[in-house]
C-alpha positions as CSV (number, residue, x, y, z in Angstrom):
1,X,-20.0,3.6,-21.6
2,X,-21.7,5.7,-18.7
3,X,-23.7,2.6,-18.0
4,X,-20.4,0.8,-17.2
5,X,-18.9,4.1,-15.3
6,X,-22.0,4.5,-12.8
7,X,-21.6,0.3,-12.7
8,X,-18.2,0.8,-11.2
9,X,-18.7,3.6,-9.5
10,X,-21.5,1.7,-7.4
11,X,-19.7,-1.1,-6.9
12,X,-16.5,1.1,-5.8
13,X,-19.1,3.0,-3.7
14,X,-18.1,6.0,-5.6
15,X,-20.4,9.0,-6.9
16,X,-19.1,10.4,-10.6
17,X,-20.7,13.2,-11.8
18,X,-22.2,13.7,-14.7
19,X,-19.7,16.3,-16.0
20,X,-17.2,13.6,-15.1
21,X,-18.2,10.6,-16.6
22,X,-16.5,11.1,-20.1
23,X,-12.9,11.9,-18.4
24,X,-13.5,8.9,-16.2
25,X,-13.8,6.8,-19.4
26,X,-11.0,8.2,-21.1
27,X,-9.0,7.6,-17.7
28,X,-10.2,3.7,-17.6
29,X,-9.9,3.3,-21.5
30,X,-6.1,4.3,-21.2
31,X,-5.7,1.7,-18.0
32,X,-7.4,-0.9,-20.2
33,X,-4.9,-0.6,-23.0
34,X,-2.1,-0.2,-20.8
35,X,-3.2,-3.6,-19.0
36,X,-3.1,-5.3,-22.6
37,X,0.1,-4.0,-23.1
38,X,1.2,-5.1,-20.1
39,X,-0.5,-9.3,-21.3
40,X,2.1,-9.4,-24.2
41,X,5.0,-9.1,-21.7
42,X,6.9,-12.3,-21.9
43,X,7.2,-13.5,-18.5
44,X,8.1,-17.3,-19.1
45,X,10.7,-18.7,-16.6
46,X,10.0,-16.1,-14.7
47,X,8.9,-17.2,-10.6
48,X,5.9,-15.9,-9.7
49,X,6.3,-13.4,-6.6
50,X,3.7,-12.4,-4.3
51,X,5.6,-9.9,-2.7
52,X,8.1,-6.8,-4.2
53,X,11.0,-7.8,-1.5
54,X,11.8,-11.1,-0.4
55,X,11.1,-10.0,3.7
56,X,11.5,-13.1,5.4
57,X,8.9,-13.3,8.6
58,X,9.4,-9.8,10.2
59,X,8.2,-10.7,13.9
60,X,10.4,-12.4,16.6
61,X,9.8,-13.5,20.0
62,X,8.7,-10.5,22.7
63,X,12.3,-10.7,24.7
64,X,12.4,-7.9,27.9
65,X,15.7,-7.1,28.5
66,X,17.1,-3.5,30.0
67,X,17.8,-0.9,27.9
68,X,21.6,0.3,28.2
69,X,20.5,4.3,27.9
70,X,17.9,4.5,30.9
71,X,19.6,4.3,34.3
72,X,16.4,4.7,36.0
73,X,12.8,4.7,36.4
74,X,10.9,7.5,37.5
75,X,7.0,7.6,38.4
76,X,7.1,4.3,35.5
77,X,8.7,6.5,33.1
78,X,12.8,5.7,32.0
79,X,14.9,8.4,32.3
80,X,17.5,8.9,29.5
81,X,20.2,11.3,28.4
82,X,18.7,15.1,26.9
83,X,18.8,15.0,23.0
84,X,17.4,18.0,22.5
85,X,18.9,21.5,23.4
């Protein structure tokens, strides 16, 4: 098993020390199960997803319109009303 830890820890450039290595197995072991666990799930009918939220396309067309708040510009900077006492 510390043959496969220093493995992944190479390949996740990744230095685990040698006092380490056993709680690092441990640690992947229990993802390992859980992972199985998680293969006996029945998932059929269900539509695969790529995302958690259905966000359609977030981005819309760059539109410059003036901002009701700032009643003027000064030195290239808008002035609007004090928020902050």
């Amino acid at each position: 098993m510390k043959d496969v830890i220093e493995k992944m820890g190479l390949l996740a450039r990744l230095k685990v020390a040698d006092k380490d290595i056993q709680m690092v197995a441990e640690k992947f072991t229990r993802i390992l199960h859980y992972v199985e666990t998680l293969k006996q799930v029945d998932v059929t009918g269900l539509e695969a997803t790529s995302h958690a939220t259905e966000n359609k396309d977030a981005f819309r067309e760059d539109i410059a319109k003036k901002d009701p708040d700032s009643k003027e510009i000064v030195d290239g900077f808008f002035v609007v009303p004090k928020v902050i006492e």
